[in-house]
C-alpha positions in Angstrom: -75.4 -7.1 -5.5 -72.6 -10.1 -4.7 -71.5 -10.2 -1.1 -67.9 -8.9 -2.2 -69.0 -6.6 -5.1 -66.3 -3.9 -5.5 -63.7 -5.4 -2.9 -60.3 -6.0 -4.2 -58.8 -9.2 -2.6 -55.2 -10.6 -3.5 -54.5 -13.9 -3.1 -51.0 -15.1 -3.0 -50.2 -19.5 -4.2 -53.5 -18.8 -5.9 -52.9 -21.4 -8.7 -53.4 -24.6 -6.6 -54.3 -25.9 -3.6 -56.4 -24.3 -1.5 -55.2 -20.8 -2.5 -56.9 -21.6 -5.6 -60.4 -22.7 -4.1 -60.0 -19.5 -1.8 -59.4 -17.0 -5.2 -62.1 -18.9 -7.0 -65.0 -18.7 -3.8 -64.1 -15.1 -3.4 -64.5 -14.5 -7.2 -67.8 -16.3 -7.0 -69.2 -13.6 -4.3 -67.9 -11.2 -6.7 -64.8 -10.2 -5.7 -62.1 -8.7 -8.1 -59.3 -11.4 -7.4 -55.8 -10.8 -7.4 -53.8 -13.8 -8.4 -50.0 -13.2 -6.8 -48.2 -16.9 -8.3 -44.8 -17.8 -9.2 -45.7 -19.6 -12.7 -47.2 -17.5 -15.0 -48.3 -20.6 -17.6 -50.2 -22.4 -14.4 -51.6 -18.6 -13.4 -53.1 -17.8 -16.9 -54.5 -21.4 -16.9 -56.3 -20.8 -13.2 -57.5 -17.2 -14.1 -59.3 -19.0 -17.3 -60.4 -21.6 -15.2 -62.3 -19.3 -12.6 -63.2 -16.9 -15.0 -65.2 -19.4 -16.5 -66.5 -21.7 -13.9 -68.0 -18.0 -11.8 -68.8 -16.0 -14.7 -66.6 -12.8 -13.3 -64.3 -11.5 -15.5 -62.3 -9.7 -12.4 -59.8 -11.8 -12.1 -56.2 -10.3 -12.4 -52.7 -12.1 -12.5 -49.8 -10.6 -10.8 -46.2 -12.4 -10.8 -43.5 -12.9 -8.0 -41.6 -15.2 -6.8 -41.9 -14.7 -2.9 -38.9 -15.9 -1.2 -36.8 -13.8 -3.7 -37.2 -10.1 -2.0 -36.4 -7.8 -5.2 -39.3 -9.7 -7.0 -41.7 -8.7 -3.9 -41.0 -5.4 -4.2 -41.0 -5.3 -7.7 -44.9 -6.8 -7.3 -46.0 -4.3 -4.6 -44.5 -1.3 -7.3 -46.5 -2.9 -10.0 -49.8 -3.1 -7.4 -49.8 0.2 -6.6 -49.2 1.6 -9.9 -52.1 -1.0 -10.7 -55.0 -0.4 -8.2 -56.5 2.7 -5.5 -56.4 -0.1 -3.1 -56.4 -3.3 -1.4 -59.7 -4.4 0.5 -58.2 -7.9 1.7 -54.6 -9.6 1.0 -54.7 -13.5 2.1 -50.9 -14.5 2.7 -51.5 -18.1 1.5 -48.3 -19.5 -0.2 -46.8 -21.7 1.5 -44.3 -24.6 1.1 -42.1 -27.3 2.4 -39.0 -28.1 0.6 -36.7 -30.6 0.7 -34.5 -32.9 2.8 -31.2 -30.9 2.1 -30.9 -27.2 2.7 -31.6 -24.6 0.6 -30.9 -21.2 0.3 -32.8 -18.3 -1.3 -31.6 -15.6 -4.0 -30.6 -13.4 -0.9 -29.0 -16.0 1.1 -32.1 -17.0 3.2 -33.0 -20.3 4.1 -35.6 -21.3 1.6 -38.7 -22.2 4.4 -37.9 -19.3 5.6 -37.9 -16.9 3.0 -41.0 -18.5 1.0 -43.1 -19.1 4.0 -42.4 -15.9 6.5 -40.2 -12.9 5.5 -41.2 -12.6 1.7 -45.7 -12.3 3.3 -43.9 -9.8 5.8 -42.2 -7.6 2.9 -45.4 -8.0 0.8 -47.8 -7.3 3.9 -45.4 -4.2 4.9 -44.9 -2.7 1.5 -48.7 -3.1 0.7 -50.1 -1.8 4.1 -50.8 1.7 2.9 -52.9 0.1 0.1 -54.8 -2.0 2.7 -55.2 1.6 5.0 -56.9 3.2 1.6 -60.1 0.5 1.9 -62.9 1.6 4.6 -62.3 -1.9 6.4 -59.3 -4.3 5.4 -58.5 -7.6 6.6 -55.1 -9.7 6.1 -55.6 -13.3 6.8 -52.5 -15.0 6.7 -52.4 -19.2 6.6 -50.4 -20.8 9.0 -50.9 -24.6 10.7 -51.3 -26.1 13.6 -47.8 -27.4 12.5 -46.5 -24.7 14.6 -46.6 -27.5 17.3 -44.2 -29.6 15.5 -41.5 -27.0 15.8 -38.2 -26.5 17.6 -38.0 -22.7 17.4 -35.6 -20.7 17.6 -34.0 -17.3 17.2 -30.7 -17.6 17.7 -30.0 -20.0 14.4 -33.4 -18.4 12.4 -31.3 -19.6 9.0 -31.1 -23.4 10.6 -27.2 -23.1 9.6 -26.6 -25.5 12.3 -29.4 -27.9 12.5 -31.6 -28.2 9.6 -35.3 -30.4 8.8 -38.0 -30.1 6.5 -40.9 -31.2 8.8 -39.0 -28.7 11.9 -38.9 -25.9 9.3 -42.0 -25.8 8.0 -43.9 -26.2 11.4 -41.8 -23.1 12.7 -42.4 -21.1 9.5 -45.9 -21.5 10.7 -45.6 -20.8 14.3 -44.0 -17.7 12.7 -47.1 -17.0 10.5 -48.7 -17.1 14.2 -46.4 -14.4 16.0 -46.6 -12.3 12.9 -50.3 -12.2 12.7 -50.7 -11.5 16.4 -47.4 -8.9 17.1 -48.7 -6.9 13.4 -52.8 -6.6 15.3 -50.5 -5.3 18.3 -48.8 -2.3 16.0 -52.1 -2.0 14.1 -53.7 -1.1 17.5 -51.0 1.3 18.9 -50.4 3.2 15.8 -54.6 3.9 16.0 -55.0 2.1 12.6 -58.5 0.4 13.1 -59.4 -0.1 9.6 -57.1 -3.1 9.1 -57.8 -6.2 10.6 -55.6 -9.4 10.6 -55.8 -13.3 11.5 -54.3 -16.1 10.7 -55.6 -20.0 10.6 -55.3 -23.8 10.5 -56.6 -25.2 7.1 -56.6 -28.5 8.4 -54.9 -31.6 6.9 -55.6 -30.5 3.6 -55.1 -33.1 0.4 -52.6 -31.3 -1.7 -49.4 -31.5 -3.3 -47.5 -29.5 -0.3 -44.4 -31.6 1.0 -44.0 -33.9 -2.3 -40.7 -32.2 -2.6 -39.2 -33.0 1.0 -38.5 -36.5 -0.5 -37.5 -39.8 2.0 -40.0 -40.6 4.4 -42.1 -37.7 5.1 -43.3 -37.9 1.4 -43.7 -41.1 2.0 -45.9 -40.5 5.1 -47.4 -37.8 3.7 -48.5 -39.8 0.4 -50.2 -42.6 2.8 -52.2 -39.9 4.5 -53.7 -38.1 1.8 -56.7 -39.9 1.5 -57.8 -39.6 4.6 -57.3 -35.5 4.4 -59.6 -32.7 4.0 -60.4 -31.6 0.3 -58.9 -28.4 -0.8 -62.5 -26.9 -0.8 -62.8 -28.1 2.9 -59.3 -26.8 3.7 -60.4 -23.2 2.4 -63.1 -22.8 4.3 -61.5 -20.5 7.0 -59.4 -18.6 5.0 -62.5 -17.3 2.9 -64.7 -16.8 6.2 -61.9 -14.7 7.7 -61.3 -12.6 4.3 -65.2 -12.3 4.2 -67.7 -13.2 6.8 -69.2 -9.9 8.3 -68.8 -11.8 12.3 -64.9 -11.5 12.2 -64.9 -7.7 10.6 -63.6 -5.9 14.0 -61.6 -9.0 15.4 -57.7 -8.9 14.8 -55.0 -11.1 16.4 -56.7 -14.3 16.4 -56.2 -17.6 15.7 -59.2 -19.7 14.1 -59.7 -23.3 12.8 -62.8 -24.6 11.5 -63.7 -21.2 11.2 -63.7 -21.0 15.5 -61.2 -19.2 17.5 -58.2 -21.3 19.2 -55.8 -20.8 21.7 -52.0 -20.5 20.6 -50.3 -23.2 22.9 -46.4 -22.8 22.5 -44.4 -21.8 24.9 -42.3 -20.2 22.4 -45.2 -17.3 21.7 -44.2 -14.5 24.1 -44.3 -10.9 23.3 -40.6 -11.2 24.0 -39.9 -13.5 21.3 -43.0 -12.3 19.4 -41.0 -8.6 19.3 -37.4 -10.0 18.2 -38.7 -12.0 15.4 -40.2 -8.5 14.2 -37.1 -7.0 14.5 -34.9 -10.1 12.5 -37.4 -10.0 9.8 -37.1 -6.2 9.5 -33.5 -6.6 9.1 -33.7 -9.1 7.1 -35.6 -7.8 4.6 -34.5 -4.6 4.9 -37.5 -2.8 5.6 -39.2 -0.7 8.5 -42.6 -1.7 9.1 -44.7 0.0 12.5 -41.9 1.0 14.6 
């Protein structure tokens, strides 16, 4: 029997990157994979592509658009019509746009509503799934990017001071405070069969950031060589959504598969509670009050 026979595990940017490596190991252990991707040409082409190279036929494609909120809920409908439940959920999609600001279908800044509030709808509207499975685990992928941020919750749409590098390194800082505020409410609402953690990938060798044009592509061109492969970048996402060691652990931060401290002064409880609150309200939902 594979290590991850019968677990149902979605993975969300599962068609490159390291989102794909992590859908693809998981798959190899047995898992039946989830694919949650924007494209659906570039997901049939990866579900092909792991189907063949791990010889498991369990590999499913579900379609959504993340930082548009109607399409999230539309893909947490579909899941539950779709499966009895979900054994692990891996918020991995992730992206840095570009050098002028955007604006998502509802109005959101794009960093924000790709990289934080469309894996809080999906993790809030799919949390009953994650309660059916005996022990559940949502590993979400932030950075240690968060340290390169100038956070903020009094301009969270960066209306008056916008960058692509500052938004993306705070959309991961928020990854952070989301993972460890949700293991708080997990905790006090007596839910102990769902875990969550989040993680560093490491500097990984991918195509994230091409889009934020000028000099940070630039830098970020120059660099890639001297980056982790996507295989090496995965590494802790797949030992958090599988390794027996970190079953009961929740709230943590891990890189290189190790727990890390969280230093930002930003990361209070405080702070940690309002953002909660904002990304409730902004996407309309009400999520372990």
């Amino acid at each position: 029997m594979t290590p991850l026979q019968d677990k149902i595990i979605l993975v969300t940017g599962a068609t490159s990157g390291i989102g794909e490596v992590t859908a693809r190991e998981l798959a190899r252990q047995g898992a039946h994979v989830i694919l949650l991707a924007r494209n659906r040409e570039k997901a049939e082409r990866t579900q092909r592509e792991i189907i063949a190279t791990t010889n498991n036929p369990l590999i499913d494609i579900a379609m959504a658009d993340l930082s548009v909120l109607q399409e999230v809920r539309d893909v947490a409908a579909q899941l539950h019509d779709k499966y009895p439940r979900i054994d692990v959920l891996v918020n991995n999609a992730g992206l840095m746009f570009g050098a002028e600001r955007e604006v998502s279908a509802d109005g959101n800044e794009m960093t924000l509503a790709t990289n934080h509030l469309g894996p809080f709808l999906l993790t809030s509207l799919l949390l009953d799934l994650l309660q059916k499975s005996p022990a559940a685990r949502i590993v979400n992928v932030a950075s240690m990017a968060y340290k390169f941020s100038k956070p903020t919750l009094d301009d969270i749409q960066s209306a008056r001071s916008y960058s692509p590098m500052w938004e993306y390194g705070t959309s991961k800082l928020w990854n952070i405070m989301f993972t460890q505020e949700l293991a708080r409410r997990l905790r006090a609402h007596g839910i102990t069969n769902v875990t969550t953690n989040s993680l560093h990938p490491g500097a990984v060798a991918t195509g994230y950031g091409q889009q934020s044009g000028g000099w940070l592509s630039a830098v970020l061109a120059l660099g890639r060589p001297f980056m982790l492969s996507p295989e090496k970048g995965a590494e802790t996402s797949i030992f958090l959504a599988s390794d027996p060691s970190v079953a009961a652990i929740s709230g943590g931060y891990y890189s290189k598969k190790k727990p890390e401290p969280v230093k930002s002064s930003f990361n209070t409880l405080a702070n940690s509670q309002r953002l909660w609150a904002m990304s409730e309200e902004l996407t309309d939902t009400k999520f372990l009050d």
